[in-house]
Each structure stands twice: as C-alpha cells, then as structure tokens.
C-alpha positions in Angstrom: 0.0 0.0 0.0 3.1 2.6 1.0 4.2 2.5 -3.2 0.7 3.6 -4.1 0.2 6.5 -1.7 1.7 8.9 -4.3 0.0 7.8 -7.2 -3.2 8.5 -4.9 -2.2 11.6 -3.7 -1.4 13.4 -7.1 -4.7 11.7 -8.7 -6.6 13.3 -6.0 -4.7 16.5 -5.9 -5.1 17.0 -10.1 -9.0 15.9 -9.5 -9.7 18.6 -7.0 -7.3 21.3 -9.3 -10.0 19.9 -12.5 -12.1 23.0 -12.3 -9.6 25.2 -12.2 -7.7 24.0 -15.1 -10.1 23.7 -17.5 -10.3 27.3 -19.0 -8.6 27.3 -22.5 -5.0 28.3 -23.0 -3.5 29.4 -26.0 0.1 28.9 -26.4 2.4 31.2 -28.4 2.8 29.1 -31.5 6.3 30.3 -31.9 7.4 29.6 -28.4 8.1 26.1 -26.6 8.1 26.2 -22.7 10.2 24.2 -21.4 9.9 23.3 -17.4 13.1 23.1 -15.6 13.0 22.9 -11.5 16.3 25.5 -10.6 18.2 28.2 -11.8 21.1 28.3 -14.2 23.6 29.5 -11.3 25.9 30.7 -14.3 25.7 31.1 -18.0 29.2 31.5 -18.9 30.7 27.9 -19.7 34.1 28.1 -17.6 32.2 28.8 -14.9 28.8 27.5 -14.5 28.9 23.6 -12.9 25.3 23.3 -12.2 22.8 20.7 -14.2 21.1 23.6 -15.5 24.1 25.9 -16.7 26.0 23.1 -18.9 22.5 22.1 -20.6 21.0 25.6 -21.4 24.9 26.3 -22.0 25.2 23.7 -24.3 22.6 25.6 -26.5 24.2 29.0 -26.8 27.5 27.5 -27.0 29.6 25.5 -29.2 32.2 23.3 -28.4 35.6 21.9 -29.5 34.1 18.5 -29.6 30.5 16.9 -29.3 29.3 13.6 -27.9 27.9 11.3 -29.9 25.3 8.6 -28.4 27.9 5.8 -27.7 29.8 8.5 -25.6 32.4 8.8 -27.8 33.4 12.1 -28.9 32.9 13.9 -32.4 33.5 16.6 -34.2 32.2 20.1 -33.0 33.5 23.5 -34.0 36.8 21.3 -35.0 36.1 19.2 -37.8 38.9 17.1 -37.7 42.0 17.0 -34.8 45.1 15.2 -35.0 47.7 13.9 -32.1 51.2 13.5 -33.3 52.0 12.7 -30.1 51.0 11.8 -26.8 51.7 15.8 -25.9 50.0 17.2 -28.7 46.6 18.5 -29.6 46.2 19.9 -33.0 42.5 21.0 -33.9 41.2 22.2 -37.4 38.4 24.7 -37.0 35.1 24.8 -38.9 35.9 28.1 -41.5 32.9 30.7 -41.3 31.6 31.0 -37.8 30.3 33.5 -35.9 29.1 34.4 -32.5 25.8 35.8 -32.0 27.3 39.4 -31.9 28.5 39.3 -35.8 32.4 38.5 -34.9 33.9 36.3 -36.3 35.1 32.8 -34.5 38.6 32.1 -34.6 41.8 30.2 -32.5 42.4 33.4 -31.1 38.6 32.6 -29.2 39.8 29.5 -28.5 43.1 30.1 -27.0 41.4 33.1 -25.0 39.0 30.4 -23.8 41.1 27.7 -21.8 44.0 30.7 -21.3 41.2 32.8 -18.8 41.1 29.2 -17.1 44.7 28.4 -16.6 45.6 31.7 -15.9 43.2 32.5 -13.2 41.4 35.4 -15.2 38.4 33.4 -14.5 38.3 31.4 -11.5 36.4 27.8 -11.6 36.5 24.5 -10.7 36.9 23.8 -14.4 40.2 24.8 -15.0 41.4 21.6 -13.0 40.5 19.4 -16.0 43.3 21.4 -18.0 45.9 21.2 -15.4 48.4 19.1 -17.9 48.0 21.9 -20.4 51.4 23.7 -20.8 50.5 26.3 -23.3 47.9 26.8 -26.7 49.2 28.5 -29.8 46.9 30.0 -32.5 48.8 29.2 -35.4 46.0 30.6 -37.6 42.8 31.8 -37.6 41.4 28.0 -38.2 44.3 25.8 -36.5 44.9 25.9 -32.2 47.5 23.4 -30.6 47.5 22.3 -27.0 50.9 21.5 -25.4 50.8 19.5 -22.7 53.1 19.1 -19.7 52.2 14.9 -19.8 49.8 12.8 -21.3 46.3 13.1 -20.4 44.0 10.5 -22.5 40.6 12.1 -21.0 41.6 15.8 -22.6 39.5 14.8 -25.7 36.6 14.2 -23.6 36.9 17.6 -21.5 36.7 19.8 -24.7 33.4 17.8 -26.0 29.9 19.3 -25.4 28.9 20.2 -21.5 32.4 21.0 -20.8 33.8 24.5 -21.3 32.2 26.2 -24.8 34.3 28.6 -26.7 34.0 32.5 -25.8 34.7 35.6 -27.6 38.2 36.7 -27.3 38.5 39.0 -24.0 35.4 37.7 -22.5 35.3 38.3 -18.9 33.3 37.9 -15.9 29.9 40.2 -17.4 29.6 36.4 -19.5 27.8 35.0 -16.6 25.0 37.6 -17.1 25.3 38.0 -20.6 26.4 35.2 -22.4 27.7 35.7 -26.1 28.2 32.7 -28.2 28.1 30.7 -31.7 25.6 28.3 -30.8 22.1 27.2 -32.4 20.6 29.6 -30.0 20.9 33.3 -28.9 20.6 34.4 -25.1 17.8 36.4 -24.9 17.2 37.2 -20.8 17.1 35.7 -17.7 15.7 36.3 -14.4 16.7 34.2 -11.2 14.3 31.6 -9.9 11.7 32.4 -12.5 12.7 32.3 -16.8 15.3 31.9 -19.5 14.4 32.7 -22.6 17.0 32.1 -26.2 15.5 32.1 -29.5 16.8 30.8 -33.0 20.3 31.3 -33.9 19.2 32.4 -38.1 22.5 32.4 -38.8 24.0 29.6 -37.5 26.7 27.8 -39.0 24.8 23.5 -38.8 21.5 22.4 -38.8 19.3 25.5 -37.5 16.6 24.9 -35.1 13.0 24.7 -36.1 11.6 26.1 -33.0 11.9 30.6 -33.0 11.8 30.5 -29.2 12.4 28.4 -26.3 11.4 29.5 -22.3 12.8 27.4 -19.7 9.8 28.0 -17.0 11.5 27.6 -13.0 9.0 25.7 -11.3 10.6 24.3 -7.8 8.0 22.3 -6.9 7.1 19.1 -8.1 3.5 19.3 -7.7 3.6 22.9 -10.1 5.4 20.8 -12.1 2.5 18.1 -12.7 0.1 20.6 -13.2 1.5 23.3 -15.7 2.3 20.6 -18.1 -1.0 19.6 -17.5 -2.8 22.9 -18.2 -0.5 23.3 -20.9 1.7 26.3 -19.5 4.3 23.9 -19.9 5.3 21.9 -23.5 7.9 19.9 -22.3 10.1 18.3 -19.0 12.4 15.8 -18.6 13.4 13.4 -16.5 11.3 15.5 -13.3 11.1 15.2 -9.6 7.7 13.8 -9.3 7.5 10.5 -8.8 6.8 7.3 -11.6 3.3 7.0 -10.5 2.6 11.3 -11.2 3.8 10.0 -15.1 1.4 7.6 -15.3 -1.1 10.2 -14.2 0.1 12.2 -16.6 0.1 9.8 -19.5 -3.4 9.5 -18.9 -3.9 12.9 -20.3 -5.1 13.3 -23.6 -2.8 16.1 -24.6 0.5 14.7 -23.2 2.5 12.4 -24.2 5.4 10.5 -22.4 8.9 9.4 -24.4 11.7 7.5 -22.5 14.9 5.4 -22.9 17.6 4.2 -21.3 19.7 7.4 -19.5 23.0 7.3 -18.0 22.4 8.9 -14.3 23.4 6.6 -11.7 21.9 6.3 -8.5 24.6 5.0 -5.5 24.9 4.4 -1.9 28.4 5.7 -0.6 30.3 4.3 2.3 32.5 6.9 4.8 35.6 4.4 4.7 37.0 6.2 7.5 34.1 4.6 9.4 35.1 2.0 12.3 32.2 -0.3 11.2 32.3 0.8 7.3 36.4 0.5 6.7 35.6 -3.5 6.8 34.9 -4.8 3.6 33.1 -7.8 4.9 30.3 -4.8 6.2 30.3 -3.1 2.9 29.8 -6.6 1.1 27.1 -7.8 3.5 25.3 -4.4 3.5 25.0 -4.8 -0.7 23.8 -8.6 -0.3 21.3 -7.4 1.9 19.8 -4.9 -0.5 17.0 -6.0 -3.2 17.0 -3.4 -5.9 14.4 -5.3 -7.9 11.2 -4.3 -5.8 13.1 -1.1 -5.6 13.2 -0.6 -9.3 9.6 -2.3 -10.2 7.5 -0.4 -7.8 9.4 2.9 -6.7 10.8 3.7 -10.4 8.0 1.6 -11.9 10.6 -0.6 -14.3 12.1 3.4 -15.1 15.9 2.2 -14.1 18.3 -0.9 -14.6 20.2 -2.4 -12.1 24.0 -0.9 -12.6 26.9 -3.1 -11.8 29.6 0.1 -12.6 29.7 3.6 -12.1 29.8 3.3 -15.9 27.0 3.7 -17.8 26.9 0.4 -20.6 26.8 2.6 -22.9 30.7 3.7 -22.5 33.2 2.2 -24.1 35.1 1.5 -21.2 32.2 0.1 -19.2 32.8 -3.4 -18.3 29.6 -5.7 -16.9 30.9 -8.9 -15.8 32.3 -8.1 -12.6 31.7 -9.6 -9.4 27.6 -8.9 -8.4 25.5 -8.8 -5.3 22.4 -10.1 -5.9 19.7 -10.4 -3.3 21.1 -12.5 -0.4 20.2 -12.1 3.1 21.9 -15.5 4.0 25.4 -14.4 2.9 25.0 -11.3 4.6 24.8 -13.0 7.8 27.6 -14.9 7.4 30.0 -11.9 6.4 28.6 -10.1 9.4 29.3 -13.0 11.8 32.7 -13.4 10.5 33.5 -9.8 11.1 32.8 -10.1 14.3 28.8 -8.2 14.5 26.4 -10.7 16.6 23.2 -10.3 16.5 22.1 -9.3 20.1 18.3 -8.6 20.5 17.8 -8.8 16.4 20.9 -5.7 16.3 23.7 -6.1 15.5 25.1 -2.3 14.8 23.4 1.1 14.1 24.4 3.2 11.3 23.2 6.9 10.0 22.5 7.3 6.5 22.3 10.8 5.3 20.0 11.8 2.3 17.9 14.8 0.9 14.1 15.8 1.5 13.3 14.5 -1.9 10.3 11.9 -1.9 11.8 8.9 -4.2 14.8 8.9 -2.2 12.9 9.0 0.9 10.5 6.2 -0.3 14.0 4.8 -1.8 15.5 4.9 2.2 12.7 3.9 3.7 12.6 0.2 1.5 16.5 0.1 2.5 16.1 0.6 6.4 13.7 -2.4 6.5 16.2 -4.8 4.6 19.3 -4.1 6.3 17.4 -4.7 9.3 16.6 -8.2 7.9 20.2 -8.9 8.5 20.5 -7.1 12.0 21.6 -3.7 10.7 19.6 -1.0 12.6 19.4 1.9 10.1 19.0 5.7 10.8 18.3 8.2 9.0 18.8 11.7 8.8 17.1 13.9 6.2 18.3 17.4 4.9 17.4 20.3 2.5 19.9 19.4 -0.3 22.6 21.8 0.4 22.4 21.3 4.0 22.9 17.2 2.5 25.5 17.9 0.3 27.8 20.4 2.3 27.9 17.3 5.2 28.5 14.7 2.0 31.6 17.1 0.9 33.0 17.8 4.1 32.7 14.0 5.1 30.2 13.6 8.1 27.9 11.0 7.2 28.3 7.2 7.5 26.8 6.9 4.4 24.7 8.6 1.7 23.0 8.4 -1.1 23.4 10.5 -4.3 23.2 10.1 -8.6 26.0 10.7 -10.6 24.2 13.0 -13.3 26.8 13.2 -16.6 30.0 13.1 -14.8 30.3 9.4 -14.4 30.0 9.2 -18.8 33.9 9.2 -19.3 36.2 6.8 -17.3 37.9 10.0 -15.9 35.3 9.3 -13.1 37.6 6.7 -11.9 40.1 9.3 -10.9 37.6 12.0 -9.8 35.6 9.4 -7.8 38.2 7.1 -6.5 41.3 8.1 -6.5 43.9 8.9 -3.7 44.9 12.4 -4.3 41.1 13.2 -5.0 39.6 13.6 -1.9 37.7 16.9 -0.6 38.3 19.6 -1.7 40.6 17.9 -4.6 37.9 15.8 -6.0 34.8 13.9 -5.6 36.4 11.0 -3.5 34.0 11.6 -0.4 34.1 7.9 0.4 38.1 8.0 1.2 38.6 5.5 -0.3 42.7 4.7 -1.2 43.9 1.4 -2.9 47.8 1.8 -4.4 46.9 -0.4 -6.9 43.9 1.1 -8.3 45.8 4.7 -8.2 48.4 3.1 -10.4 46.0 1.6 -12.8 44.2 5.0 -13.4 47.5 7.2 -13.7 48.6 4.8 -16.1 45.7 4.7 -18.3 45.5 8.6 -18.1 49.2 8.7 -20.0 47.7 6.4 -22.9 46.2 7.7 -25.7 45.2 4.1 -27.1 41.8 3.4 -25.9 43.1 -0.4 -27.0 45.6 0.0 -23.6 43.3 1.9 -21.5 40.5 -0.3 -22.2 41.9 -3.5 -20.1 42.9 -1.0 -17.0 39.7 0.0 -16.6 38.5 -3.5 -16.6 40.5 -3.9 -13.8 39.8 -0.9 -11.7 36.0 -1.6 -12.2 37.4 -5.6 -11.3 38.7 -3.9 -8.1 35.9 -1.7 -6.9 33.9 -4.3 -7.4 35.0 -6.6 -5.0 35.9 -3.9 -2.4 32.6 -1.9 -2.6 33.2 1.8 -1.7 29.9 2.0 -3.5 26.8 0.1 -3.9 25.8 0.6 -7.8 22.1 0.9 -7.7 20.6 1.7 -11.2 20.9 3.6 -13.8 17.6 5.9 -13.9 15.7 5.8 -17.5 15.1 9.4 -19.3 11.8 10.2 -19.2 10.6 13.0 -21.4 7.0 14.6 -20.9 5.4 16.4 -24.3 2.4 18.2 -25.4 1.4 16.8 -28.8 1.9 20.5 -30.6 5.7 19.1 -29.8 7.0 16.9 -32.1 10.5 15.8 -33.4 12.1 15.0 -29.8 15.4 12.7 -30.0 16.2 11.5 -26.7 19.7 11.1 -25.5 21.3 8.7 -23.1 22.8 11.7 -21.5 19.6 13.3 -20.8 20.2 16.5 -22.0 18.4 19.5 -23.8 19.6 18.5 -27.8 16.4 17.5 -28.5 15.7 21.0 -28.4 17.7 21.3 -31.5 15.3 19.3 -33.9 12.2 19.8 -31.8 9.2 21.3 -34.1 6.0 22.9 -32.9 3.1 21.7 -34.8 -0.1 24.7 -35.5 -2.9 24.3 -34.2 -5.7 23.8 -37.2 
C-alpha cells in the first residue's frame, strides 16, 4: 500500500485542481516552454557547474568537440583533430563562424577560452581538468594546438559538449550575465528563480533549429510541475522530480504524451571508509547482499531504471559488466557479518546513520532500505536534509553513508580518478568515500598517460574488477530518461545523456 500513496495523492490532488484548469490556454505558436526545477547558477561555460548551466549552456554555445550517443566524442567547431603525439593536440576549426554578436570565431577565441582558465582570469573548478595543459598557440585563424606538460587521455573528452564552450576573445566575468556565443541559439534574458528565454540562432553555421523561441519556466515544486504541463503552460520536462506513478497520471492525459529510454544517471549508496564499522569490507559486502534493488526498481521507479553493476553507464566504451555482483542474499550477509565479528544481540547487531535529501523517491528509496538491512541485523538511521544542507555534510565527510546520482559526470572513465582516487579527496575531488587502494591509483594514472583506448580499455576492466569486489559503493541503477510532451511538440530525440539537444530538432506543430 506505501508505493501507491503517491500515485493517490497526485490523482486526488489533479481531481480537485480539474475545475480550475479547465479554461482554455492558447500557447504562443512560436514559443516552446520548457519546465526546468532551478536556476542556471551561471551562463558562462568556464564557470557554471550546475545541471542547468551546462545544458541551457550547451545551447548558446559551441564546443571543441560533441558527444555522440555511444559516448564517444565527435566533431564540433573542430572538424577534424590530430595527435602527433602523446603531448599534442592539433584541432582544425570549422571556417565561417560567428558568435551571435556578428564577430567572427577564430583560435584566437579559442586560446582566449582555456587561457582565462589556466591563468586564473576566470576562476572555476573547471580549470582543473586542463591542469596538464602547458601552453595553446593560434597558429592561424582556423588551427589551435594544445601542449601538454604529460599525457592526459581524458583531454579529448573535456573539450566535448557540456564542458567549457568557446567565448569571444577577452570575454570576462559580465559572461555570466550576458552570455555571447556561436551556438544554435541566442541568449535572450534571464531572471533568477523564475525564466530563461534564447531564441533561433538564423545564422547559424549547422542544422538550424526549427523552434523561433524556447522559455525554460522555473518551477521548484514538483507538484507545479504536474500541473503546468497539465494545463498546458508547460510543452515539455524531462526526467522531473515527481514520482513514476505522477507519469502515469500524466500519461493518462489526452494532450500529453510521455517518451523514455535508457539514460545514463546513476543512482549509489556511498560508504564513509573512515568509518570504524564501514572500513571493513566484509560490512560493505554484506550491506550490498542485503539490498534487493528489484522491488526497488519495479515499484518505486516503476521498471524506469536498470540495475548498474559500474559507475559506468553500458553505454561507454570503457564500461565493463561482468564483474563480481551482489544479488539479493540475506543468508550471505549473515555470514559476512558474523565473520567480522557483528552478533546479532536482540535482532541488532550495529546502528548506522545514512544521510540523504528531503526529496520523496529517495525518501521512499531509504525507507525500503532501512527495513532490509534490518533483515540482517543492521539497525538503520536516517537523517534527512534540505539538499545543500545534504551535500555540504557529504563534501566535508560527516555522514556514515549517503546516497546520491551521478548525473553526466560518471560518462567518461575520468570518473575513476575524480571518484576514487587517492589524491582526490575533498576539496581535490569527488572522492568523499576516502577511499585509497595503491593499486587502483596506479592503474588510473597509467591509463590517463595512454592515448590508445586499446591500452586503457583492459585498465579499466581492472579498476572496475577492483571496486567491485571492495565496494566503496553500492551501484544501484541507472535511472531511464523520461521525457513529458504536449502533442503541438513533435521531433524530440532522446539522448542517453539526458540533455536538452532534443531541443535542436524539436518542431511545434499549428494548431488547425
């Protein structure tokens, strides 16, 4: 009865809204509304890290390099690249292009682009991803060439789309505000916690957009959500707080319709390996026996994820699948509990705190966990936050464990050394488990100095081998994307990345 309370609550909820909802709405044929649930924090691309930023970004922006659906990367504003070496980057620019402002886009752009980033001109997190670049000559208007200081096989990947887009030479800080660049779309205005609005880049230099306008509607609240897509304020949202059961009340409506695939966001438990109880492996093993993710994933995500067995999404090149799994087994957790030296006394064998946000799946997510570790004899607590409140304890390490979703960051195998390795923890990186294993640093510096995806390929078999079996994670599932439409929308090409391309070839059909 507990999985069906939301489906009941927003049924009810849209029922008693019904009367209110039901005068006619005429949408500006020219304009799609898109529903997004924050802020961009930052419209220029050095700076902005934020969900929102690199996705609207990657619409007013180009970039270096694209990604194509398998991950891999493609060309972009360079058409065609070559490495003579392990320490050099030679790219070929696209001849023609402009920014939005009329001036022309050349190397010297380019070189001005990554240059404000390694030279502090504009700070950002960002410029750590070019930390092995030495210098960047403009040789000509059409060719730039990165130096590097030592080999650094993810570069490719961190000049493809949703990294850092190219700026207008001398570009400072005012970009945030007023972001100039050579994408399919023109910035138009913004105003925090409310709208975005671009419009049609006419003079673009690829495929132009069919759509004159986009909006990007703020709507916080999940609930808002539901019902201004079902009003038809709102054309189009993807992959949205509410829960699985609020799509299928929205599938029901006759004017919406409801696209998804498979997505590459990973959903993860995390370990504090610091932990007296969590530093033992054997606990970290038994916890993920304990766990059944397929009641998880049939009635909370309503089949809407697939079980994950990598921080990899499949759809990398790099992602290896047959490495040891944990599949349901309350017996064997027992056993590796027992052996590391947790009795059960009075049906408890240990309590640990589990962090996590206010948001309702993972609560309804937490709430399934709690009763099956305490199956096993784990007595489970947990502690719910605001997100920021969440995330500043995740970053600063106090929590026993959390849980949290890669969102486009775990694509590349770079994750490997952002996530898990040694010199990466807080504030260096992303490693807030703590997690430090010689061998796996060695593995990941060494497949960072090869360029051959041949060689890196069987290291990253092996580090994936390795976390594996030692668990700082618990690999849930990767989430589906689910995209909600009005029918006037048509044309919509989902990603496994989840982002706002579609945008690029949606069309707006006229009313007759």
């Amino acid at each position: 009865m507990l999985m069906r309370r939301p489906l009941l609550r927003t049924a009810a909820l849209l029922a008693l809204m019904a009367p209110f909802l039901s005068c006619s709405h005429r949408p500006d044929p020219n304009t799609l509304v898109m529903v997004i649930d924050s802020s961009p924090t930052n419209l220029d691309p050095r700076v902005g890290i934020d969900g929102q930023s690199e996705r609207i970004d990657s619409l007013i922006f180009d970039y270096l390099l694209t990604r194509g659906d398998n991950l891999n990367v493609a060309p972009g504003l360079a058409e065609r690249w070559e490495i003579p070496d392990s320490l050099t980057y030679i790219f070929h620019l696209h001849k023609g292009v402009r920014f939005h402002d009329g001036r022309p886009l050349t190397a010297r752009d380019v070189k001005w682009t990554f240059d404000s980033l390694l030279t502090g001109k504009v700070r950002s997190p960002r410029g750590a991803a070019y930390r092995f670049v030495d210098h960047i000559d403009a040789v000509d208007d059409s060719t730039v060439v990165f130096h590097l200081k030592e080999p650094d096989s993810p570069l490719l990947w961190n000049f493809s789309t949703g990294a850092v887009g190219i700026v207008p030479y001398g570009s400072g800080g005012e970009l945030g505000a007023h972001p100039i660049g050579s994408g399919p779309f023109k910035f138009v205005s913004a105003e925090m916690d409310k709208e975005v609005v671009i419009e049609r880049n006419d003079e673009y230099w690829g495929e132009k957009p069919k759509i004159a306008r986009v909006r990007f509607a703020v709507v916080p609240d999940a609930t808002t959500q539901a019902l201004e897509m079902r009003k038809g304020s709102g054309d189009v949202i993807i992959n949205a707080m509410f829960s699985p059961d609020s799509v299928l009340t929205l599938e029901r409506e006759p004017t919406l319709e409801v696209e998804s695939g498979p997505g590459t966001r990973l959903a993860y438990l995390a370990f504090n390996l610091r932990d007296p109880i969590l530093k033992d492996v054997h606990v970290r093993q038994a916890i993920a026996y304990a766990l059944d993710r397929k009641p998880m994933t049939e009635y909370l995500w309503r089949n809407e994820a697939q079980p994950a067995r990598s921080v990899l999404p499949p759809q990398s090149w790099a992602y290896d699948g047959n490495v040891e799994t944990y599949d349901h087994d309350p017996g064997k957790a027992r056993t590796l509990l027992d052996a590391a030296g947790y009795p059960e006394v009075n049906g408890v064998r240990f309590h640990i705190t589990m962090k996590t946000s206010t948001d309702e799946n993972t609560r309804l997510m937490v709430a399934v966990i709690q009763q099956q570790l305490r199956e096993v004899g784990i007595a489970l607590d947990i502690r719910s936050f605001e997100f920021a409140t969440f995330f500043a304890d995740v970053v600063r390490g106090a929590f026993q464990m959390y849980g949290l979703r890669w969102i486009g960051g775990n694509e590349d195998p770079d994750i490997f050394e952002y996530a898990f390795h040694s010199s990466r923890f807080p504030p260096n990186g992303a490693n807030r488990s703590y997690y430090s294993n010689p061998k796996v640093d060695a593995l990941i510096d060494q497949a960072r100095r090869a360029t051959d995806p041949a060689v890196r390929k069987p290291l990253y078999f092996e580090v994936q081998r390795i976390l594996a079996e030692q668990e700082p994670y618990v690999d849930l599932w990767y989430l589906d994307n689910v995209l909600i439409h009005n029918k006037r929308v048509r044309n919509l090409k989902l990603n496994p990345a989840g982002n706002y391309d579609f945008l690029k070839t949606a069309e707006l059909v006229p009313k007759s």
